[in-house]
C-alpha positions in Angstrom: 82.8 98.6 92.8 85.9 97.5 94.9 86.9 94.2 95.3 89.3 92.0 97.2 91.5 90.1 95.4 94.7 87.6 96.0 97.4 90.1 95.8 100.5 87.5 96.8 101.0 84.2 97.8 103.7 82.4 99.4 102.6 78.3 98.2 103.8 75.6 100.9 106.5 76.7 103.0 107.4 74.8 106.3 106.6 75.8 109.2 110.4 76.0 111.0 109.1 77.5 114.4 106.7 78.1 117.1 106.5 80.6 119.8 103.7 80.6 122.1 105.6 83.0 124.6 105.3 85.7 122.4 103.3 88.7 121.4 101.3 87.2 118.4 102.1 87.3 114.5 103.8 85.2 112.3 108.2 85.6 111.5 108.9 85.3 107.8 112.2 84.9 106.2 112.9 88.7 104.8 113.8 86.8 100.9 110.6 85.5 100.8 108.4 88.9 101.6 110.6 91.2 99.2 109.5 88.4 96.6 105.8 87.7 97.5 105.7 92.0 97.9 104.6 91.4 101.4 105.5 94.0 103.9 106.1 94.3 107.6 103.5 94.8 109.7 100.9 93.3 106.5 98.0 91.2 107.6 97.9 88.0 105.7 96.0 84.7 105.9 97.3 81.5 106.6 96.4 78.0 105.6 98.0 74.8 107.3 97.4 72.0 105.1 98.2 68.9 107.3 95.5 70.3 109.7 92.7 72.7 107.6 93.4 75.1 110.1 93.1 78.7 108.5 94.1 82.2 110.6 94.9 85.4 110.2 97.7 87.7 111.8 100.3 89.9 110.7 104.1 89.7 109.6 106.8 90.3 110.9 110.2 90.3 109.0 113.1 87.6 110.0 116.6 86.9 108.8 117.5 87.2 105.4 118.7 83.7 104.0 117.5 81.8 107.3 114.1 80.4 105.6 112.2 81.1 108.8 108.5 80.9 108.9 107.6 81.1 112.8 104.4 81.2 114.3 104.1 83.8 117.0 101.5 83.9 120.0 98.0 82.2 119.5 98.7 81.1 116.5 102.0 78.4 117.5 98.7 76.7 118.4 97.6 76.1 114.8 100.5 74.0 113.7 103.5 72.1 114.6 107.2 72.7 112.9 107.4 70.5 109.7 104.1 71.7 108.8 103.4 73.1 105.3 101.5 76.1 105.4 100.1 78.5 102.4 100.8 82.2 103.3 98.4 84.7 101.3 98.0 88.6 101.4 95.5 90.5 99.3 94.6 93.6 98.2 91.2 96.1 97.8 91.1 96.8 94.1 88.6 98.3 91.7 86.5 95.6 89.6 88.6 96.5 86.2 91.9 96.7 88.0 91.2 93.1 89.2 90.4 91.7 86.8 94.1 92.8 84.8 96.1 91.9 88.0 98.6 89.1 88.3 98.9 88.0 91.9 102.4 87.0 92.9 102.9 83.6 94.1 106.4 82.2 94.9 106.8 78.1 95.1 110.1 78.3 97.4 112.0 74.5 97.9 111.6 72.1 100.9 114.0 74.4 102.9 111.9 77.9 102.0 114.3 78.7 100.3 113.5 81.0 96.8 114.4 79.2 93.6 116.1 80.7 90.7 
């Protein structure tokens, strides 16, 4: 049996940006994908929590070191900058797999910037 399972999770970063003049998807600071394992192009889920608004789309890498998190499209609809948002990806896995696999969830600071 296969299963889909939390594969990464990017816990409350702020939203910095908001484009609704352009072609939908959501800009994430290139640190904070390499760490989360999140790729290009991914589709993740996304879950605004000073709204309950949860949505789907697909990522798109931004600066290194900037701490960007920009909501492309549709979705600049679903929040407001300042907002904190919960940015998950997961992955289809066989029952046993899952149940040995250790999602990846970063807790960046107040400026989505990673902490070391």
């Amino acid at each position: 049996m296969i299963i889909e399972v939390l594969k990464s999770k990017l816990h409350r970063v702020k939203v910095t940006q908001a484009e609704l003049n352009y072609v939908g998807s959501i800009t994430i600071d290139e640190d904070l994908i390499e760490a989360a394992n999140i790729i290009p192009n991914e589709k993740v889920q996304i879950v605004n929590n000073n709204n309950g608004a949860r949505f789907e789309t697909y990522v798109i890498k931004g600066e290194r070191g900037s701490g960007t998190i920009c909501l492309n499209g549709a979705t600049a609809r679903l929040a407001q900058v300042g907002d904190i948002v919960i940015i998950m990806s997961y992955a289809y896995m066989e029952m046993e797999e899952a149940k040995q696999y250790e999602p990846i969830l970063i807790f960046p600071d107040g400026n989505n910037k990673l902490i070391r």
